[in-house]
N, C-alpha and C positions, 0 to 999 in steps of 0.2 A: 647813237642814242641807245642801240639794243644793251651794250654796256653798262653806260648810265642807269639804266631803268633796271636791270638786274641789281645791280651795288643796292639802289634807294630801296628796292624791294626787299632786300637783303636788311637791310637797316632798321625798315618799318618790324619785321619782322621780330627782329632779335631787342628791339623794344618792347615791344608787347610780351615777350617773354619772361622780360626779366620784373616784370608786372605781377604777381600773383594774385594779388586784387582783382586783377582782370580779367587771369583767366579764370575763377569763381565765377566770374557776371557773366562769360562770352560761354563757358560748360558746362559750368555745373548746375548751375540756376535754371538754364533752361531745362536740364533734365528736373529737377526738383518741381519743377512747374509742373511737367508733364508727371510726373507721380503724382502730386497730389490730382491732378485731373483724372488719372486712372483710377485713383480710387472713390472719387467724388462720381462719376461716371461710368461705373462697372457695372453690367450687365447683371440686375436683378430680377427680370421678367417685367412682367405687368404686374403693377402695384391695386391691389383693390383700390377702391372710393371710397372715403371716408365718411359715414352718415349720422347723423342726429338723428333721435327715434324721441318723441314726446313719449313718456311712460304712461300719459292718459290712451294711445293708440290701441285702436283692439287688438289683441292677442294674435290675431290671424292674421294680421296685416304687419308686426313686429316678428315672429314666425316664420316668415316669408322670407321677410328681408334678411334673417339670421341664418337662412339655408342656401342663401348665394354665395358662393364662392368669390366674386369678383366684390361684394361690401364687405365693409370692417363695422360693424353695427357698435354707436355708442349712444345708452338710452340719459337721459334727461328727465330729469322731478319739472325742475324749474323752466315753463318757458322763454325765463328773460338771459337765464344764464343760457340756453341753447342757442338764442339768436345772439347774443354777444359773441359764442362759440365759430357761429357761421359768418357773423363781420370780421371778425381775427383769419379767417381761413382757418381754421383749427378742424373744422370739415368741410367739406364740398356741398353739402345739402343737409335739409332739415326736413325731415317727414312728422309733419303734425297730424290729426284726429280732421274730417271732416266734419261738414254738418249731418242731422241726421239724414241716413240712408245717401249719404255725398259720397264719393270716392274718399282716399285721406290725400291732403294738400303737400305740394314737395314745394321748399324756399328755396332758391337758388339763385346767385350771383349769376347771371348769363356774361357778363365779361371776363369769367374765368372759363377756361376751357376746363378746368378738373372739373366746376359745376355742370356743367351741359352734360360730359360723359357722366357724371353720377346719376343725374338725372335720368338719362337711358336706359344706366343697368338698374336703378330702384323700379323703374315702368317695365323693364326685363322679367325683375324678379318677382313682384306681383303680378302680371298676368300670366307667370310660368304655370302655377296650378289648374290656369284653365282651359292651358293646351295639352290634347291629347296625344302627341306627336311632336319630335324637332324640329320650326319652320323650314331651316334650312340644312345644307348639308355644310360644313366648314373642315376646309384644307388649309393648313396653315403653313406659309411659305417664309422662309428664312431668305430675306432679300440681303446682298451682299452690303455691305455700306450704305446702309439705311440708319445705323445707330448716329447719335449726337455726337460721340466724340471723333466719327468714321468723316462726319464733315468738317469737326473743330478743328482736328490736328493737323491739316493740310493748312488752315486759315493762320492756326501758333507758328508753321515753318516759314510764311509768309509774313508773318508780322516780325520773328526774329530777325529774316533777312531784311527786314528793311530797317530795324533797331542798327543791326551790324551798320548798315551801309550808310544811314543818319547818326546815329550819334558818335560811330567807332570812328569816323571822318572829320563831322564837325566839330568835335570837343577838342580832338589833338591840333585841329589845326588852327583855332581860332587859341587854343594855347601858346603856340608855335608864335604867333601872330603879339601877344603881350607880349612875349620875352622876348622879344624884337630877333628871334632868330628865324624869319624869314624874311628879314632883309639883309641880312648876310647872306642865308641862300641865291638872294637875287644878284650878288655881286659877282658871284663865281659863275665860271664858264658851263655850268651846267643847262642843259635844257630849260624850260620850265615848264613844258608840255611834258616831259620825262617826267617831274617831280611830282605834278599833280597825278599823273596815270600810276605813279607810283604808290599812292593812295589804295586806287581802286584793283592792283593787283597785289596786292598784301593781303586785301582784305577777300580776294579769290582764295587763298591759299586756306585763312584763317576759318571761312565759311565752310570749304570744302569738309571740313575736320568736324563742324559745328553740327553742320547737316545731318552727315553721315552717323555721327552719333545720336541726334533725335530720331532720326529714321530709324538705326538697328532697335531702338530704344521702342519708339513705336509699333514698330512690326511684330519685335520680343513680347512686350509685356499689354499693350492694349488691342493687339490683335488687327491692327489696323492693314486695310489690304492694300496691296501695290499691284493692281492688274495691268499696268504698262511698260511702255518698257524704264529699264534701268536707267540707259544710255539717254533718252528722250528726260526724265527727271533729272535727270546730272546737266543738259542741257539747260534746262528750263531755269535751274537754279543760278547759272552764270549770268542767262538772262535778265535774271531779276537782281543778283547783285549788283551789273552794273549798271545796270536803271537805279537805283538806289546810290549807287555809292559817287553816281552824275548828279543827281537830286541834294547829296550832303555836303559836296563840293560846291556848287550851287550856293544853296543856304549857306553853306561858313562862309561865300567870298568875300563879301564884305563887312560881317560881324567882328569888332573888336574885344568885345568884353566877353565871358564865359555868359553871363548871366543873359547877356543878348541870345546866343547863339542857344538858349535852352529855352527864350520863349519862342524864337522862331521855328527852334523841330518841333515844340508844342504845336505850333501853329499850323506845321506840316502836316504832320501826323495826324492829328485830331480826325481830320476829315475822314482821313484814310481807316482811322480806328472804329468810326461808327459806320462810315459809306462803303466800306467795300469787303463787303461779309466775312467776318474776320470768325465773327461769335453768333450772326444768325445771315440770314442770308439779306442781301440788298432787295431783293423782288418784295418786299414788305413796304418799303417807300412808296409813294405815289412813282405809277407809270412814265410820269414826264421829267423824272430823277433818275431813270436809270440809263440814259446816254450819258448823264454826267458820271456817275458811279461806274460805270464801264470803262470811261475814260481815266481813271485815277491807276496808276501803275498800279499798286496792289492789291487793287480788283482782277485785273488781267492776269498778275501771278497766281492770287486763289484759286481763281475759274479755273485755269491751267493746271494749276495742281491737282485741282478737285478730278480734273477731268484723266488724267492722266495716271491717279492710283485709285480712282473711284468707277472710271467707267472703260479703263484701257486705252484710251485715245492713242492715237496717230500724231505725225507734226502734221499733217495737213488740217487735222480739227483745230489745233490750239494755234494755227497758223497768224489769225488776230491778234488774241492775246501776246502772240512773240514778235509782230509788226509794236503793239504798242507798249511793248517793254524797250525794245530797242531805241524808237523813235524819244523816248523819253531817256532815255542815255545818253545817247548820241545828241542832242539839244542842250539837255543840263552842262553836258559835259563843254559844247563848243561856249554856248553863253558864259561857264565858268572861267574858262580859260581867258575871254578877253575883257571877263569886269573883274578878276582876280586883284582883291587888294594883298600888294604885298608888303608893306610899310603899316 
């Protein structure tokens, strides 16, 4: 079989090559992704609050708010154009004129968090004149992988691997499958536990190149840190291919059409694209959602990952997560094998 399964590896391979369509979608693309995200997500500081000032406000309280550092002060004639201004989000708050001898009134959207934090530093910076002294003392700490894109890009490596191992599997083979050329495979004396494993060790080969280039690519240019080890993330990623590429084999077994097999990875996916914090974190669903969210393979791969360039982890921490990548491999893979349509 070790034979067999070399040659078809050999095969899968030198197809895909001779592809350049594909290798654009399987390299290049994902680097293009990750550039536009590096620069959509590059480290600007903290951004002031953007505020409405009614031009009726006393002079002292307009003043005030113009010698903050943390507002961008934009004043307003018209009260009706300011409030349209603050339903659009076009600023975070609106500081009107009180009644007489009243404080002056702040409008804010409380379902935005820029309005809350505006609101703060506007209450900041008006009772700053009437402290004699700085309430507190502030150290500012540069925490390692606290940025957005320090959590996104471990969630993109994960989501790719599982693109790879969904549709790099199910498209070819449920093609394979119209052109009735695997039912000639099925005639010959070949394996067919060979052929199908020949899938998912192709697509080891084809990740391995894939990764490793988002990684240098992330490290290089978004600064993204890798406190673990090497060896333990080279791991973790075989893990998750072939939990995936058991999951694609899976879904194509018995798909005959293309256009099947593209609502079924939709169907796959989906979950996985909103449930298993790809782009914010799962702990935002209700608490009686995240046994199921934990359960989904590429929740287990994110965490993992997350855990292992974000916080250094061990294999004994993401020891879970590598029980439920496997367990999901090893299942898809045996189930596919014995409902395999090959005609």
């Amino acid at each position: 079989m070790g034979r067999t399964l070399w040659e078809l590896t050999r095969l899968r391979l030198l197809l895909f090559l001779r592809e350049p369509e594909v290798l654009f979608w399987v390299f290049a693309f994902p680097i293009i992704m990750a550039l536009v995200l590096a620069f959509a997500f590059k480290d600007r500081g903290v951004e002031p609050s953007k505020i409405g000032v009614l031009a009726s406000a006393p002079d002292a309280v307009r003043k005030a708010l113009a010698a903050s550092d943390e507002l961008e002060v934009e004043t307003y004639d018209d009260r009706e154009v300011a409030e349209h201004a603050l339903a659009r989000g076009r600023i975070d708050v609106l500081v009107s004129p009180g009644a007489a001898s009243e404080p002056p009134l702040v409008h804010l959207d409380e379902n935005r968090t820029e309005s809350v934090t505006a609101r703060l530093r506007v209450r900041d910076a008006l009772q700053a004149p009437l402290r004699s002294g700085p309430v507190t003392e502030e150290r500012p700490v540069a925490a390692v992988g606290s940025r957005y894109i320090d959590f996104l890009f471990p969630g993109l490596l994960g989501m790719n691997i599982m693109g790879t191992g969904l549709w790099g599997i199910g498209f070819y083979l449920v093609d394979q499958r119209q052109k009735k050329l695997l039912r000639r495979m099925l005639v010959t004396p070949m394996p067919r536990a060979a052929y199908l494993l020949s899938f998912i060790t192709s697509r080891f080969v084809l990740l391995a190149a894939e990764v490793l280039a988002l990684l240098a690519f992330g490290l290089w240019m978004l600064d993204v840190p890798l406190d673990g080890s090497i060896v333990l993330f080279g791991l973790l990623t075989i893990f998750g291919a072939a939990s995936f590429a058991g999951l694609g084999l899976l879904v194509a077994s018995r798909a005959r059409h293309i256009e099947t097999i593209s609502n079924l990875m939709n169907l796959v996916m989906m979950p996985m694209w909103l449930g298993s914090g790809v782009f914010f974190s799962y702990e935002r669903f209700p608490e009686a959602m995240h046994p199921f969210c934990r359960a989904l393979p590429l929740t287990a791969l994110n965490d993992a990952l997350r855990a292992v360039m974000l916080d250094g982890a061990g294999a004994n921490d993401i020891a879970p997560e590598l029980g439920v990548l496997l367990a999901w491999g090893v299942v898809c893979y045996a189930v596919a094998l014995k409902v395999f349509r090959w005609e």
